[in-house]
N, CA, C and O of each residue as an XYZ file, in Angstrom:
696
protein
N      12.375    -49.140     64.601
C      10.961    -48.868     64.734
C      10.340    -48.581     63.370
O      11.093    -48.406     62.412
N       8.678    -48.506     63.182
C       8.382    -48.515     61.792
C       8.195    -46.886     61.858
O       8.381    -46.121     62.804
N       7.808    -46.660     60.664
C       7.206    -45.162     60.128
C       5.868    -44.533     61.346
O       5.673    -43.379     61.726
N       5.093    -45.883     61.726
C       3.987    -45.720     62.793
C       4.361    -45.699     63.893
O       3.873    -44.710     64.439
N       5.149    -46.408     64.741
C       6.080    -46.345     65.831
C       6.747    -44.963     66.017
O       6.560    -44.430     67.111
N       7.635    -44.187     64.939
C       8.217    -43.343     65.148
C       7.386    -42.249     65.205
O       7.791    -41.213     65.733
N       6.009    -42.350     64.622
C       5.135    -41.251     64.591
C       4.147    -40.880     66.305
O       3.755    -39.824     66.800
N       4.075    -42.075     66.682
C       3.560    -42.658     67.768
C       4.200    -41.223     68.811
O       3.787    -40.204     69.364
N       5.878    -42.258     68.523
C       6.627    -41.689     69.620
C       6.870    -40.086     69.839
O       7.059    -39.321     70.784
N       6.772    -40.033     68.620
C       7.165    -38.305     68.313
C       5.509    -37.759     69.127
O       5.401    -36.578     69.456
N       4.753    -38.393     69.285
C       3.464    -37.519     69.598
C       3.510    -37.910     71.111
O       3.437    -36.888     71.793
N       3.597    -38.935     71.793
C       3.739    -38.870     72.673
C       4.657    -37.674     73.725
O       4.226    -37.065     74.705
N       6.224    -37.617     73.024
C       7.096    -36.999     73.247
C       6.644    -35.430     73.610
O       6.793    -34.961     74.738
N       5.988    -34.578     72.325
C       5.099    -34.148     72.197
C       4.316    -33.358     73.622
O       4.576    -32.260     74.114
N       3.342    -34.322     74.012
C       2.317    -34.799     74.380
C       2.494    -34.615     76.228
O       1.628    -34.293     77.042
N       3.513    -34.854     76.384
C       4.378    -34.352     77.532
C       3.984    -33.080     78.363
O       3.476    -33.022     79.483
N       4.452    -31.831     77.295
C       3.704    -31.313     78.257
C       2.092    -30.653     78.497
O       1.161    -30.868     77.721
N       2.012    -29.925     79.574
C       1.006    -29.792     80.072
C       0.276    -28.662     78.993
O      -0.945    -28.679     79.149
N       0.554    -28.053     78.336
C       0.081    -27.459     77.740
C      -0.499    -27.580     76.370
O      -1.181    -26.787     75.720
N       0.169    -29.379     75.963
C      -0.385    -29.455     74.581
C      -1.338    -30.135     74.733
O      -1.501    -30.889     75.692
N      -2.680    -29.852     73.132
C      -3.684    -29.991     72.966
C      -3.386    -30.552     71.359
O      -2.702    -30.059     70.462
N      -3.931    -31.376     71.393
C      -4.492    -32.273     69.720
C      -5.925    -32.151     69.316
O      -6.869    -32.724     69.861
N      -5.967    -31.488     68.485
C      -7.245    -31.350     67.788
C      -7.122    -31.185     66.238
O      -6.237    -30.614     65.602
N      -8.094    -31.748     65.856
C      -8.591    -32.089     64.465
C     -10.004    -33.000     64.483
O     -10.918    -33.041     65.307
N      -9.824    -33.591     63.432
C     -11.031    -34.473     62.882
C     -10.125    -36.172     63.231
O      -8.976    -36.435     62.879
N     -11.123    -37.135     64.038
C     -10.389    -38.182     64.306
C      -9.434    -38.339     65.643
O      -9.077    -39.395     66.167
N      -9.207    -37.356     65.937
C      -8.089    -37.294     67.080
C      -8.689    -38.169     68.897
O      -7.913    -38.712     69.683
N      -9.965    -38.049     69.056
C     -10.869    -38.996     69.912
C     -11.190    -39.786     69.286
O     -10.609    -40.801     69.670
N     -11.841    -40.006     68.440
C     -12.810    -41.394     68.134
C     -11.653    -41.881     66.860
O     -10.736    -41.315     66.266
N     -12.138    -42.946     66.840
C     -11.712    -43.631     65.418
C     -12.176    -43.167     64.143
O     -13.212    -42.503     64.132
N     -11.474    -43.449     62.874
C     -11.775    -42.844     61.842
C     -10.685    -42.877     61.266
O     -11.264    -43.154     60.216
N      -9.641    -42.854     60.967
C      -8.249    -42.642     60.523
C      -7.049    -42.761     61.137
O      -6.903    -42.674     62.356
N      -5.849    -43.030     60.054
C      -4.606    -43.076     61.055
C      -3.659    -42.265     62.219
O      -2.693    -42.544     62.930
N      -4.576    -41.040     61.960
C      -4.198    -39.871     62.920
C      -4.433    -40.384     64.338
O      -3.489    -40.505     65.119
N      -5.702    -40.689     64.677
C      -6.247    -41.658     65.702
C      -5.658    -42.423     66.555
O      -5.366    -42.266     67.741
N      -5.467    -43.556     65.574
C      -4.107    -44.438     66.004
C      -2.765    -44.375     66.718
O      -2.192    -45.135     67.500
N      -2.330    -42.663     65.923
C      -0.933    -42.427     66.405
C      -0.920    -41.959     67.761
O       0.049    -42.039     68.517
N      -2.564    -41.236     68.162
C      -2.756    -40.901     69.479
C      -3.328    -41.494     70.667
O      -3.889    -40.946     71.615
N      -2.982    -43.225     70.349
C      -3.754    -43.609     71.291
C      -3.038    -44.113     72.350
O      -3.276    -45.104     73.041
N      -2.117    -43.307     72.402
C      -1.350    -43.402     73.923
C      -1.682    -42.103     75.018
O      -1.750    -42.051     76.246
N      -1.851    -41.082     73.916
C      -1.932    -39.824     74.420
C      -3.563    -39.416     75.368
O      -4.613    -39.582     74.748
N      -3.617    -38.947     76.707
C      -4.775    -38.864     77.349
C      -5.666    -38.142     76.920
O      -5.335    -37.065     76.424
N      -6.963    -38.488     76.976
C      -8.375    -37.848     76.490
C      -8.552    -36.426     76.496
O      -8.985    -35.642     75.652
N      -7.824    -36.203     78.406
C      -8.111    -35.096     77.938
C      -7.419    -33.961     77.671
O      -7.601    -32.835     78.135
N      -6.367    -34.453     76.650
C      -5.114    -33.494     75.772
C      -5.906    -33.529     74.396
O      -5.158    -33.331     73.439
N      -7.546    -33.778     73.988
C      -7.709    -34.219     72.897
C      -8.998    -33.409     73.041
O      -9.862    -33.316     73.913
N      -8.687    -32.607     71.280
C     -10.407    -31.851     71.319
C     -10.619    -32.502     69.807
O      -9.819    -32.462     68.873
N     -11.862    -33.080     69.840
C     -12.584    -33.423     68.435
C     -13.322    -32.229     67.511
O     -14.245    -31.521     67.917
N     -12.727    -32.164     66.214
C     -13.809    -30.966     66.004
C     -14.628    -32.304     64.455
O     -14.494    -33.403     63.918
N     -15.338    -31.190     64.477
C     -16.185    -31.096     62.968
C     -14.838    -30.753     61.624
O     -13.647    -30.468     61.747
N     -15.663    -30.936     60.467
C     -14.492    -30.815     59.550
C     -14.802    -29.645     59.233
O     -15.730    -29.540     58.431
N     -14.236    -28.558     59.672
C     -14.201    -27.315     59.308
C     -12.331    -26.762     59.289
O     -11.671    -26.088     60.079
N     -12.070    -27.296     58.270
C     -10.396    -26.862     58.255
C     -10.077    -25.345     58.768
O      -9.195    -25.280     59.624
N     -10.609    -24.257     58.405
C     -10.117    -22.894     58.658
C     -10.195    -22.364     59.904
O      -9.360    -21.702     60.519
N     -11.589    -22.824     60.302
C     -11.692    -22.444     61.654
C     -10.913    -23.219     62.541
O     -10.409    -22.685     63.528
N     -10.732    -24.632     62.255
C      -9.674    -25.384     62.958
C      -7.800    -24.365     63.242
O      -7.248    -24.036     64.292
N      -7.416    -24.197     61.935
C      -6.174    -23.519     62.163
C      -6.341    -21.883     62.855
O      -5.469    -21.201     63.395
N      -7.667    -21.592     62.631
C      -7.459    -20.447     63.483
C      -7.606    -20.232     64.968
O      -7.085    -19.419     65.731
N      -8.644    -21.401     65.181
C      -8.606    -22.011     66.559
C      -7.198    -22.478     67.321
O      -7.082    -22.394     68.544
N      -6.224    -22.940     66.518
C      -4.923    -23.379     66.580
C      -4.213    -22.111     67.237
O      -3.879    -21.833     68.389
N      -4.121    -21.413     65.911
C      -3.487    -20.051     66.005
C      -3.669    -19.140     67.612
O      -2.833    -18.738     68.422
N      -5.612    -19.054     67.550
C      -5.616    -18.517     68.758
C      -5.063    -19.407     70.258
O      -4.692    -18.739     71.223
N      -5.058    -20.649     70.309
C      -5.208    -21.520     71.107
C      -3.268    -21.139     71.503
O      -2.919    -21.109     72.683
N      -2.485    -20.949     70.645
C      -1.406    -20.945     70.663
C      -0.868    -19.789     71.266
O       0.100    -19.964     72.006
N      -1.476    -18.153     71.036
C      -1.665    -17.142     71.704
C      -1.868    -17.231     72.956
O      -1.360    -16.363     73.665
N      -2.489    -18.065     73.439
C      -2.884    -18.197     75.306
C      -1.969    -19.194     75.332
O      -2.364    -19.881     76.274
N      -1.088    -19.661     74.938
C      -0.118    -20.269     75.614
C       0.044    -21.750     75.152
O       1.199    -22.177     75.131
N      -0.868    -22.508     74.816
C      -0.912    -23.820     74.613
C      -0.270    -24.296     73.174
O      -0.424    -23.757     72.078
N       0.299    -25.166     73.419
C       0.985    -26.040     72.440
C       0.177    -26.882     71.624
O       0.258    -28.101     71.781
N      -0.672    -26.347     70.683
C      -1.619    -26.503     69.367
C      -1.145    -27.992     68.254
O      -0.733    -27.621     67.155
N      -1.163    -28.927     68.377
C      -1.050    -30.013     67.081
C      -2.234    -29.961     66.820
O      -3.106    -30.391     67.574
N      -2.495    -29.293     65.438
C      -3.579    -29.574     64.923
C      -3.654    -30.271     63.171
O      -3.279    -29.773     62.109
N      -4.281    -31.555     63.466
C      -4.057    -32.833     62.843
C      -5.294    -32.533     61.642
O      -6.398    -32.065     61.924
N      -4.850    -32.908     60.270
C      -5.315    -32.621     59.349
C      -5.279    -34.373     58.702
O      -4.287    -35.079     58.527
N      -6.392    -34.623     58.512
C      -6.245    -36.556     58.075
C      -6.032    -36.677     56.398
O      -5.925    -37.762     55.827
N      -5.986    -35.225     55.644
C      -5.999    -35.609     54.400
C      -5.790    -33.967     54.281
O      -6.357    -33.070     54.905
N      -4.625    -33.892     53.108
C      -4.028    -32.906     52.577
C      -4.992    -32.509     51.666
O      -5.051    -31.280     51.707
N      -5.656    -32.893     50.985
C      -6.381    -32.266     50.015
C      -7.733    -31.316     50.486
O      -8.255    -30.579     49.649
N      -8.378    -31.404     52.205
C      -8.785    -31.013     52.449
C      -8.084    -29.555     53.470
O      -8.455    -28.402     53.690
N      -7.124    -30.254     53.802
C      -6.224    -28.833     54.479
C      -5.977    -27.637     53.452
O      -5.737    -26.488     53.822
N      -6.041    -27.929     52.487
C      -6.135    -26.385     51.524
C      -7.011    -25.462     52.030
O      -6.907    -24.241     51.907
N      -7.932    -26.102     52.638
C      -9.429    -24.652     53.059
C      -8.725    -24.181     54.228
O      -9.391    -23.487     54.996
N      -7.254    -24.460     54.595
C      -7.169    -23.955     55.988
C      -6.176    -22.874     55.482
O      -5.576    -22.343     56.417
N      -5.828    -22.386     54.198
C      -4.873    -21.990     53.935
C      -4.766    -20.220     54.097
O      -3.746    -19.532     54.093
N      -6.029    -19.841     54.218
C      -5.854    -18.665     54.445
C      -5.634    -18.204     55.948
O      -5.345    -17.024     56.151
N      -5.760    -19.097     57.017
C      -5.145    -18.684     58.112
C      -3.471    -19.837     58.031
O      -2.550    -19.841     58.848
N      -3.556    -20.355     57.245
C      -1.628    -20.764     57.510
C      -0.892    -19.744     56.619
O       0.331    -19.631     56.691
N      -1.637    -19.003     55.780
C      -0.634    -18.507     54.603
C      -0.808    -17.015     55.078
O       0.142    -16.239     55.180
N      -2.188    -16.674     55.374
C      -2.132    -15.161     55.476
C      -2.004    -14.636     57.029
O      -1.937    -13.424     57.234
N      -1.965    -15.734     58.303
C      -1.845    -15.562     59.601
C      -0.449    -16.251     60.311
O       0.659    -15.790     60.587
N      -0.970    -17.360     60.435
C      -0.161    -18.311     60.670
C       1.812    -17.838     60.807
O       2.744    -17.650     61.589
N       1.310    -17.874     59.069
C       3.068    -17.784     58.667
C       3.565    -15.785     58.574
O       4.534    -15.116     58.217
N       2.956    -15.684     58.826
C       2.929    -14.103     58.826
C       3.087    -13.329     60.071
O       3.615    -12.217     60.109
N       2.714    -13.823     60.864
C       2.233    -13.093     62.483
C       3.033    -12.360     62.793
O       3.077    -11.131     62.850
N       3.942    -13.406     63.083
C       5.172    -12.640     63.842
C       5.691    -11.402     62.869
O       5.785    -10.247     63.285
N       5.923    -11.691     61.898
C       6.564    -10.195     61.086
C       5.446     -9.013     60.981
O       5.617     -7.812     61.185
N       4.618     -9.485     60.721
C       3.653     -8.249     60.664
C       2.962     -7.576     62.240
O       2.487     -6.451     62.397
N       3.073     -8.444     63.054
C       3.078     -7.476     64.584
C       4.593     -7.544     65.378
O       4.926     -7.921     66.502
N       5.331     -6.987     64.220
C       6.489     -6.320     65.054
C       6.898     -7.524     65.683
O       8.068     -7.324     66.007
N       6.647     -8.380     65.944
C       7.482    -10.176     66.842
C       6.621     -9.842     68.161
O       7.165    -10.239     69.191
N       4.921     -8.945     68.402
C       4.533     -9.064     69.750
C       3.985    -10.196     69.701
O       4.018    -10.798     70.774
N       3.266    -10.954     68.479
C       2.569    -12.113     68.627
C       4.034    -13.255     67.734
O       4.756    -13.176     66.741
N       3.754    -14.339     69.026
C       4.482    -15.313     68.009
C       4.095    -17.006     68.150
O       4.711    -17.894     68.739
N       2.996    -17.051     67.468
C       2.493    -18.362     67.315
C       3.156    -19.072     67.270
O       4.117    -18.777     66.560
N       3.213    -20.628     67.996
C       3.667    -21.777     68.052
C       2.500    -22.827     67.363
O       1.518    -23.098     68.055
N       2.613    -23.378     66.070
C       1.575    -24.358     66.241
C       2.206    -25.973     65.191
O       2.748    -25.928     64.087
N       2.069    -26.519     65.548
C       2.400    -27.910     64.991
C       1.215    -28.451     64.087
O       0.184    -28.743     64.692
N       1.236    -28.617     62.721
C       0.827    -29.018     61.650
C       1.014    -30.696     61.378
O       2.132    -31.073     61.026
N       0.149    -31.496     61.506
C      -0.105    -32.742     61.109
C      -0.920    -33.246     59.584
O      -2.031    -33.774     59.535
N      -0.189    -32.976     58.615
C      -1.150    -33.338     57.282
C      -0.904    -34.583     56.949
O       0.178    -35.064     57.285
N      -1.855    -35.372     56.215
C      -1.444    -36.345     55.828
C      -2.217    -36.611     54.040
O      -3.299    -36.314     53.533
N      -0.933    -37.334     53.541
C      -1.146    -37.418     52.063
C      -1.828    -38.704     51.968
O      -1.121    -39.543     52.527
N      -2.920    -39.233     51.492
C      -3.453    -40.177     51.527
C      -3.418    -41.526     51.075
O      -3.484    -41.482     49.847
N      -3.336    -42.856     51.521
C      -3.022    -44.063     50.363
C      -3.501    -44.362     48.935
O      -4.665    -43.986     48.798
N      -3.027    -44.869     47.920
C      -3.460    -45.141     46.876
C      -3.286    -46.967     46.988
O      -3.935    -47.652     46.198
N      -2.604    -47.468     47.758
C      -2.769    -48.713     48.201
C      -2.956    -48.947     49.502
O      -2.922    -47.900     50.148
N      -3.148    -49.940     50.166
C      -3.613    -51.431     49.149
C      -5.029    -51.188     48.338
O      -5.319    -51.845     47.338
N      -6.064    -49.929     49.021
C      -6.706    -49.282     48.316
C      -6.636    -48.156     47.893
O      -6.432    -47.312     48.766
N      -6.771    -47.606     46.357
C      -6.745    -46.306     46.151
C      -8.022    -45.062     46.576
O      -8.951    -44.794     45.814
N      -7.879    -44.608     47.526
C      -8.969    -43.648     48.102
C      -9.225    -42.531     47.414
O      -9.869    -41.659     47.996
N      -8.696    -42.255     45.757
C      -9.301    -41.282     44.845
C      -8.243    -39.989     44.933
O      -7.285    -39.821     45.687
N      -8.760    -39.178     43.918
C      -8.159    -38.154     43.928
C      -8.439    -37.015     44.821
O      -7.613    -36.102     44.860
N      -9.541    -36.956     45.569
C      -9.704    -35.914     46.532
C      -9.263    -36.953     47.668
O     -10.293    -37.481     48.088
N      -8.615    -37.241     48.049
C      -7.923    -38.044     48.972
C      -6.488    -38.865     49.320
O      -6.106    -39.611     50.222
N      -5.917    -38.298     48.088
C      -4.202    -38.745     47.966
C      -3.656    -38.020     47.260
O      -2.880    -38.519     46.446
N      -3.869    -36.322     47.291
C      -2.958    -35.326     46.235
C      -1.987    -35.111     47.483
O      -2.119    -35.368     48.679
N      -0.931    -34.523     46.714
C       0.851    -34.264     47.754
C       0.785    -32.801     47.174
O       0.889    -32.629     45.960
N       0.608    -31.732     48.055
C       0.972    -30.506     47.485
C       1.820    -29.921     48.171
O       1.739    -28.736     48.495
N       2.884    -30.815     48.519
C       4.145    -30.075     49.653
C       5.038    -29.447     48.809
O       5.881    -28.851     49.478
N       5.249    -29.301     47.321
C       5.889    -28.477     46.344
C       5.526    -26.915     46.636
O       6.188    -25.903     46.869
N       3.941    -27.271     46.488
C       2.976    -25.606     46.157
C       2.836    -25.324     47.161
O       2.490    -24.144     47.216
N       2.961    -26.058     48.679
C       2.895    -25.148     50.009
C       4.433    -24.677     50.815
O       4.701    -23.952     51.773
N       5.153    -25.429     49.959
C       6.942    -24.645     50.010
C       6.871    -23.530     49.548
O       7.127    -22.553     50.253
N       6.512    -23.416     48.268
C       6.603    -21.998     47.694
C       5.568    -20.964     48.314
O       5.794    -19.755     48.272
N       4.612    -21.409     48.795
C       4.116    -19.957     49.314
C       4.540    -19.647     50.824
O       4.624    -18.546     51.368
N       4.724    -20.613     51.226
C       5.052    -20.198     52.753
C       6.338    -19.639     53.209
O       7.310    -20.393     53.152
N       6.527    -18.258     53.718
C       8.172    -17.645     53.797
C       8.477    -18.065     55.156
O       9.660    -18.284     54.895
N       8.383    -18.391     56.527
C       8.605    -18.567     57.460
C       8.375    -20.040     58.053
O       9.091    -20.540     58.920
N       7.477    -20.542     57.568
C       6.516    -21.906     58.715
C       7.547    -22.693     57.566
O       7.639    -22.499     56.354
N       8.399    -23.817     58.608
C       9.173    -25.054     57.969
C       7.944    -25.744     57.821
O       6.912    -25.794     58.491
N       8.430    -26.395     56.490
C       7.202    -27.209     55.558
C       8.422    -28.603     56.098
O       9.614    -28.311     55.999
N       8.192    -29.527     56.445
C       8.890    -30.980     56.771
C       8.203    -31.741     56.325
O       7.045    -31.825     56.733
N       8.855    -32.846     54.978
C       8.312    -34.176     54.248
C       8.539    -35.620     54.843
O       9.440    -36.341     54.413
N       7.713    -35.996     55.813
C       8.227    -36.994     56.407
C       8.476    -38.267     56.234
O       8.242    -39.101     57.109
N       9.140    -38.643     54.707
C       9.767    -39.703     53.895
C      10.443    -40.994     54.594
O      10.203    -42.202     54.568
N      11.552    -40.043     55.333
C      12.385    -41.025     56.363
C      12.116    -41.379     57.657
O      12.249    -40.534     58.542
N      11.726    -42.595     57.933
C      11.277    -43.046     59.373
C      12.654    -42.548     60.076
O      12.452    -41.790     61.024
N      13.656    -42.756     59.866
C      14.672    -42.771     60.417
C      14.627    -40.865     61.039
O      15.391    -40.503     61.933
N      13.701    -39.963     60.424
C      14.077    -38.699     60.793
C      12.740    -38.260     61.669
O      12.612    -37.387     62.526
N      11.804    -39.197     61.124
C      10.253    -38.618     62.040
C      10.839    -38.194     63.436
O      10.748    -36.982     63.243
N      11.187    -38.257     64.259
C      11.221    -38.086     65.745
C      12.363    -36.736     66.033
O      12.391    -35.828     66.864
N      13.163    -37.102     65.002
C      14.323    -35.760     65.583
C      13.211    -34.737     64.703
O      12.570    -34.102     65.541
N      12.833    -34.420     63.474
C      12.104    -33.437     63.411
C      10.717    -32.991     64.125
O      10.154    -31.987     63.688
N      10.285    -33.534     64.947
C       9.545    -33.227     65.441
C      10.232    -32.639     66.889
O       9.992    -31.449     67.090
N      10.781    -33.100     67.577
C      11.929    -33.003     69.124
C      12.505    -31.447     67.869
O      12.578    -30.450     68.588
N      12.668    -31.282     67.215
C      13.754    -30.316     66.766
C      12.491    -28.915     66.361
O      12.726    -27.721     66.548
N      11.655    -29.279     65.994
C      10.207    -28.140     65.651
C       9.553    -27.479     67.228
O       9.146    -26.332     67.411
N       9.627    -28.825     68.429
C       8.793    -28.228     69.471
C       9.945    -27.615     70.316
O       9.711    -26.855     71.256
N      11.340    -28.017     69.899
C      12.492    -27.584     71.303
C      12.827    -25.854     70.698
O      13.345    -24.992     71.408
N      12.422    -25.654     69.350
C      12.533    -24.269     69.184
C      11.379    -23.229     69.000
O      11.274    -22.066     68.611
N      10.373    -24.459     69.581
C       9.204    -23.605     69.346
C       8.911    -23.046     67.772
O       8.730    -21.829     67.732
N       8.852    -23.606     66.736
C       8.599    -22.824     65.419
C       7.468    -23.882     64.639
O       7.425    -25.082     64.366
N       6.482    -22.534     64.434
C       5.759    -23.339     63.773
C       5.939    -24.048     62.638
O       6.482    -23.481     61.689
N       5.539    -25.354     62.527
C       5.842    -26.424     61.364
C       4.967    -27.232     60.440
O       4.415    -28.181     60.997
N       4.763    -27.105     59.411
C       3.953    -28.437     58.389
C       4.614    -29.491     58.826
O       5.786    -29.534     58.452
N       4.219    -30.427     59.550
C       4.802    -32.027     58.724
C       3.788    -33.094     57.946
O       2.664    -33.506     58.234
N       4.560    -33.321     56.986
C       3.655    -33.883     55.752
C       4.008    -35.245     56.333
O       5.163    -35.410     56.725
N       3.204    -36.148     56.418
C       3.037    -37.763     56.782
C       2.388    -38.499     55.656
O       1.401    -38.024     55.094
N       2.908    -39.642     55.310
C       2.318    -40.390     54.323
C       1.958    -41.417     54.829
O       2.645    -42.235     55.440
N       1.038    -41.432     54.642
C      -0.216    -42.900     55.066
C       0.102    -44.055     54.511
O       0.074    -44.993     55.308
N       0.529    -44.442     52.926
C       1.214    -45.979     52.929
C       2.429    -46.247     53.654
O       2.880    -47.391     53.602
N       2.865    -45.600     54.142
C       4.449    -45.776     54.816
C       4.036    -46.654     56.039
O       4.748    -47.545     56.502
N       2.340    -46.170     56.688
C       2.174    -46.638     57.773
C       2.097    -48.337     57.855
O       2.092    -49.039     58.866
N       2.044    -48.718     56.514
C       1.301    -50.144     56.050
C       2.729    -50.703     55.914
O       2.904    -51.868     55.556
């Protein structure tokens, strides 16, 4: 299967149960490859927002508290930085700082942007999965390089319940 196939499948897989929800920017309508990967997945497992990154992950965060299984899809890494003060100072923190009463589940979809067959600029294809390893002590940061691994890391992030980055690269999809 390709890099898009395996991404597909992993969301479908995903997608299963009744409790997960996909939201981001793109995730209903067209607009990007995030889109694409969900267009197996039913409408109404799908919330569209506005591009407001922070409130998105905290929406996540809370959404994850009542129970629901949160993928919340980020179409470009360079804009997921504004979400960083609820992944860095909530997110990845929760559980240790309330004693393990709260323990967020949420699934992270970033994606690093193409520089071919067109280059879409520098606010649109930076990789900062170095600088979000180092700050994050708990939330697995996953680089999703190898098609061959897309699907077991994802089956391996939702079967233990732990919240996860996975970094996706957009020429891989081509």
């Amino acid at each position: 299967m390709s890099y898009f196939e395996e991404i597909k499948r992993s969301m479908k897989y995903i997608s299963r149960s009744k409790k997960t929800i996909f939201l981001g920017q793109s995730v209903s309508v067209p607009g990007n490859l995030i889109f694409k990967t969900l267009e197996n997945i039913s409408k109404h497992k799908k919330l569209e927002l506005p591009v407001f990154e922070e409130t998105q992950l905290g929406m996540s965060i809370g959404l994850s508290l009542q129970g629901y299984i949160p993928v919340s899809c980020y179409p470009r890494f360079d804009f997921f930085i504004l979400s960083f003060n609820q992944l860095i100072n909530h997110l990845d923190k929760m559980n240790k700082i309330s004693s393990n009463e709260f323990k967020p589940f949420v699934i992270v979809r970033v994606m690093v942007g193409a520089k071919k067959p067109i280059d879409a600029g520098l606010q649109h294809t930076q990789d900062y999965s170095k600088e979000i390893k180092s700050m994050l002590k708990f939330i697995d940061v996953v680089e999703l390089k190898n098609k061959k691994k897309i699907f077991s890391e994802y089956k391996k992030a939702y079967l233990k319940k732990k919240s996860t980055v996975f970094i996706e690269y957009s020429e891989k999809f081509y």
